[in-house]
ZABA-790734 format. One record per residue (C-alpha): residue in three letters; x, y, z. Coordinates in steps of 0.5 Angstrom, whole numbers, plus 500, padded with zeros to 3 digits. Layout:
% residues N
AlaXYZ ...
END
This chain:
% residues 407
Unk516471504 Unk521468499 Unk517468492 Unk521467485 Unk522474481 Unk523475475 Unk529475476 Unk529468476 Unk526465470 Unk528467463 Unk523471459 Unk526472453 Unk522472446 Unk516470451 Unk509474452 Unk509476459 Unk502479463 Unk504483468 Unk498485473 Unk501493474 Unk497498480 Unk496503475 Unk490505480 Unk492513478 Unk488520478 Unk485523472 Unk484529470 Unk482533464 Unk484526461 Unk490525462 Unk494523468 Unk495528474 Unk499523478 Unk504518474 Unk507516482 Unk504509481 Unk507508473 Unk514510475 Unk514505480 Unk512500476 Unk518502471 Unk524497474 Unk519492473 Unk518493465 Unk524495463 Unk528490466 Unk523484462 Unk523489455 Unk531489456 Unk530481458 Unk527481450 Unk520480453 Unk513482450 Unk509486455 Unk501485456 Unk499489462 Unk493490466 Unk490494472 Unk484497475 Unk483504475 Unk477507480 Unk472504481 Unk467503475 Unk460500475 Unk461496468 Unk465499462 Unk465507463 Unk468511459 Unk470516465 Unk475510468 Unk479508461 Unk486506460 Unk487511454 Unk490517458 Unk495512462 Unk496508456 Unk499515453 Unk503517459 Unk506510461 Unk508510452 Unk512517454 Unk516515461 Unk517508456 Unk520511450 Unk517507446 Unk509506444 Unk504503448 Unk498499443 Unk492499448 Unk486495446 Unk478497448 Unk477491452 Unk480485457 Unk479480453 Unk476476448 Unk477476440 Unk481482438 Unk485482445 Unk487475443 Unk489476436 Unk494483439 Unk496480444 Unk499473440 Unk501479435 Unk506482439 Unk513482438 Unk519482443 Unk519489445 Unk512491444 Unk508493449 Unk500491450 Unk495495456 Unk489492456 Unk483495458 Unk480496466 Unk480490468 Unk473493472 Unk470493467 Unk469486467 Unk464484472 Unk468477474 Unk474481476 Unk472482483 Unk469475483 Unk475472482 Unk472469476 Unk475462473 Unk473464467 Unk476470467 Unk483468469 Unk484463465 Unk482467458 Unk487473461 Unk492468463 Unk491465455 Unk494471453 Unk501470455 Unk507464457 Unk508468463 Unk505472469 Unk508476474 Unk505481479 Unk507488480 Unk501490484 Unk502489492 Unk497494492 Unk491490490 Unk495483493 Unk490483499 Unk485482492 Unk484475491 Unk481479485 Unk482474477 Unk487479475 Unk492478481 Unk490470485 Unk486467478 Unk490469473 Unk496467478 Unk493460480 Unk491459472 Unk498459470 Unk501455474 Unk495450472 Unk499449465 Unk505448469 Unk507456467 Unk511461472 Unk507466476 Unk512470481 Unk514477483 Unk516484480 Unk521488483 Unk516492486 Unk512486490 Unk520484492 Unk521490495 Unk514490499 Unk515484502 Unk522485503 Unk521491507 Unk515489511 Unk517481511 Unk523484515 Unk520489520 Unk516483521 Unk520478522 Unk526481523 Unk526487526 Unk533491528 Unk531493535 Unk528498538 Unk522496534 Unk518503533 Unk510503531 Unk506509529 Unk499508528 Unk494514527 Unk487514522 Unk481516525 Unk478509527 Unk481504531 Unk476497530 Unk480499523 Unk486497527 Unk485492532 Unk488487528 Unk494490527 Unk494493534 Unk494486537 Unk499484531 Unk504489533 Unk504489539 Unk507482539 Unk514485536 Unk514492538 Unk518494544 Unk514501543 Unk506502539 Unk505511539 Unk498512538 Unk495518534 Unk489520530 Unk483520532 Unk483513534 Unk487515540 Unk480519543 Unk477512543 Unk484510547 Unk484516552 Unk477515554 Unk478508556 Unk483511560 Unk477515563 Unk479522560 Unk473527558 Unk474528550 Unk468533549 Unk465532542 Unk472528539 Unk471522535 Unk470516539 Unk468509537 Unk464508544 Unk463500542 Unk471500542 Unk472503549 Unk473495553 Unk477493547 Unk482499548 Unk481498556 Unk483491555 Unk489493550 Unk492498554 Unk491493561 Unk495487556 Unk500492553 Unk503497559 Unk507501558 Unk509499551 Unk502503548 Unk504510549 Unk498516547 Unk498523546 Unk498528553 Unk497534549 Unk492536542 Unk490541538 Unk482542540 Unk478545535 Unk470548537 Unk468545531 Unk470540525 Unk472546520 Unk478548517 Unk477555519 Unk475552527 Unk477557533 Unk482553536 Unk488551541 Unk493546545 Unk491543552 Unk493537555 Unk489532554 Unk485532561 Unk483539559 Unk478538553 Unk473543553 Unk467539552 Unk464542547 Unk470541543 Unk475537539 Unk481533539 Unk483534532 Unk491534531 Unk497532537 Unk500537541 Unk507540541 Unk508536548 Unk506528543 Unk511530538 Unk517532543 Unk515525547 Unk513522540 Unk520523537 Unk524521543 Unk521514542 Unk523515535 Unk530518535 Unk533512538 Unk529507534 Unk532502529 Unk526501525 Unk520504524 Unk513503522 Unk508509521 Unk501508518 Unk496513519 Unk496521520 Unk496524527 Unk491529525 Unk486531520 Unk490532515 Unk486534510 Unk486542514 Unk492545515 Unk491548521 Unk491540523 Unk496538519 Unk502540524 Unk502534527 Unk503530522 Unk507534518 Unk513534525 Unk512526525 Unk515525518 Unk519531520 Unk522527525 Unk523520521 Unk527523515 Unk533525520 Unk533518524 Unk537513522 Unk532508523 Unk529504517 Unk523508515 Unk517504513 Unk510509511 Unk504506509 Unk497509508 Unk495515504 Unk495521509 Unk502518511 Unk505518504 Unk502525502 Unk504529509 Unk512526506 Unk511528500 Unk508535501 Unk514536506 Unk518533501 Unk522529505 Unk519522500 Unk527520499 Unk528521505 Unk524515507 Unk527508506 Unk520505505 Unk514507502 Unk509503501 Unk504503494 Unk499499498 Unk495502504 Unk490497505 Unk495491503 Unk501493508 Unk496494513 Unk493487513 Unk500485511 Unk502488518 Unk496484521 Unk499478519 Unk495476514 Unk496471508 Unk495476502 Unk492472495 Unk495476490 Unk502474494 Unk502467497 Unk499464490 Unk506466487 Unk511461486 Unk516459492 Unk523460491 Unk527454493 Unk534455497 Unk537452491 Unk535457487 Unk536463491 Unk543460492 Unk544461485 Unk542467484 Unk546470490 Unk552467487 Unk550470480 Unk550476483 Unk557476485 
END
């Protein structure tokens, strides 16, 4: 998807609005993972750099109405020390007195607005809303892949109000670099084409399973997902997760795919779903049936690796496992294991997925990781997202010149 970044308009001694994913967790009032600010970085010293003056906005949890609990002051305070510079924050998203602070600032000077949850017309993509949010500046640039599949005011009404007035609206580097990386596993991969997909549902898949399996020359199936999988291949497995309602889709699923969909042949069962639970590995026509599936086995991961250590590109999304207890997070861990010594362009989204990367320290070890779980999942689906196809094309003209600036 070709979008115009900012590296394409001048912003110099201009008000710029970027809507920033500063979605991050809190606790004791202060920020306990500043992940998603860094990440956003680039983007905001490049414009301040550029003689920009910035006005960012975010959502942060999901609030109901203006709660104190979700306010922005802690962000405020750690995005002002990774800047090195002061961050004014005002006590609302608009209106009168963020008007006036907004209309105030000087190149340089960097304005965050409140939650913008906390207004009830952000979700509602309220026309009134966007337009008083794109009133405050002369520009407006999304930074925020992880809420582009949104189309919430702050990210597709504030974009499409800007362009109303004839005023850009185009991309951060870090949206850039979201679409650069799943636009080209997409629509360009290098072969062999790898997908891992894991999670515990598979009806939160099915259109990325089906999108998939069009472009991959190989889809590995983990998670629980993969139960609903193995029953529809007629194996009994115990008290697994399984979404009974999914089991014709997913025998019709691997009748389509043949021996492109590859499944777990052995797992780590467990008497019950409890961290401490008895447990051991089988292969997956042994499941005791009073048991569960909660991990992939030793046997998976060798066969799984195989198929990943001669891919070109590869696409993970999804624990293999129940990751959140460690006895049944081995799995998983051996997954991002494997993909930080190919050779292949990696691309992680999902929580789980990204937290057993970093957990095993390998995050710079990855080419691509995602800020956006549920964007990069419909995104993969072949899904236009809001946020994204709202913002202004880049022309060949365009995108010649800046090649040829670059040189």
């Amino acid at each position: 998807m070709n979008k115009k970044t900012i590296r394409d308009i001048n912003v110099a001694g201009k008000r710029v609005l970027v809507r920033v994913d500063f979605n991050v967790p809190l606790k004791e009032g202060a920020v306990s993972d500043d992940t998603r600010i860094r990440a956003a970085l680039p983007t905001l010293n490049y414009l301040l750099e550029q003689g920009a003056a910035l006005i960012l906005c975010s959502h942060l949890g999901r609030p109901k109405g203006a709660d104190p609990a979700f306010a922005m002051d802690a962000v405020a305070a750690r995005l002002g020390e990774l800047l090195g510079r002061p961050v004014q924050k005002v006590d609302a998203v608009v209106g009168p007195e963020v008007q006036a602070a907004a209309e105030a600032l000087q190149p340089g000077q960097v304005l965050l607005l409140e939650n913008t949850r906390f207004e009830a017309g952000e979700k509602k993509n309220d026309p009134d809303l966007a337009a008083q949010l794109a009133d405050l500046a002369d520009v407006y640039v999304d930074d925020a892949f992880g809420s582009a599949h949104r189309a919430h005011a702050s990210t597709a009404g504030v974009a499409q109000a800007m362009k109303a007035r004839g005023a850009p609206a185009v991309a951060g580097f870090l949206m850039e670099k979201e679409l650069e990386y799943l636009g080209k596993a997409l629509e360009a991969p290098d072969h062999p084409f790898v997908a891992l997909l894991g999670g515990a549902k598979i009806s939160d898949k099915i259109g990325v399973i089906e999108s998939l399996l069009g472009k991959v020359d190989i889809l590995l199936i983990g998670g629980g997902m993969a139960n609903t999988f193995l029953k529809a291949q007629g194996y009994e497995v115990g008290r697994s997760l399984v979404q009974e309602e999914s089991v014709p889709l997913a025998k019709e699923m691997l009748r389509q795919a043949g021996r492109k969909l590859v499944l777990p042949e052995d797992a780590m069962v467990a008497d019950e779903f409890d961290a401490q639970a008895a447990s051991r590995t089988v292969l997956v026509d042994e499941v005791p049936h009073d048991w569960r599936i909660l991990d992939i086995g030793p046997i998976t991961v060798e066969r799984f690796g195989q198929e990943l250590s001669t891919a070109k590109t590869i696409v993970w999304n999804g624990p293999m496992g129940v990751f959140e207890f460690p006895r049944f997070a081995a799995g998983t861990i051996a997954i991002a294991q494997i993909l930080a010594e190919t050779n292949a362009t990696t691309i992680i989204g999902g929580g789980d997925s990204v937290a057993a990367v970093k957990q095993a320290g390998l995050a710079d070890k990855i080419s691509h990781i995602s800020t956006g779980g549920g964007a990069s999942l419909e995104f993969l689906e072949g899904k236009d997202l809001p946020g994204v196809v709202v913002l202004d094309d880049a022309d060949w003209s365009e995108e010649r010149r800046h090649v040829e600036h670059k040189r």
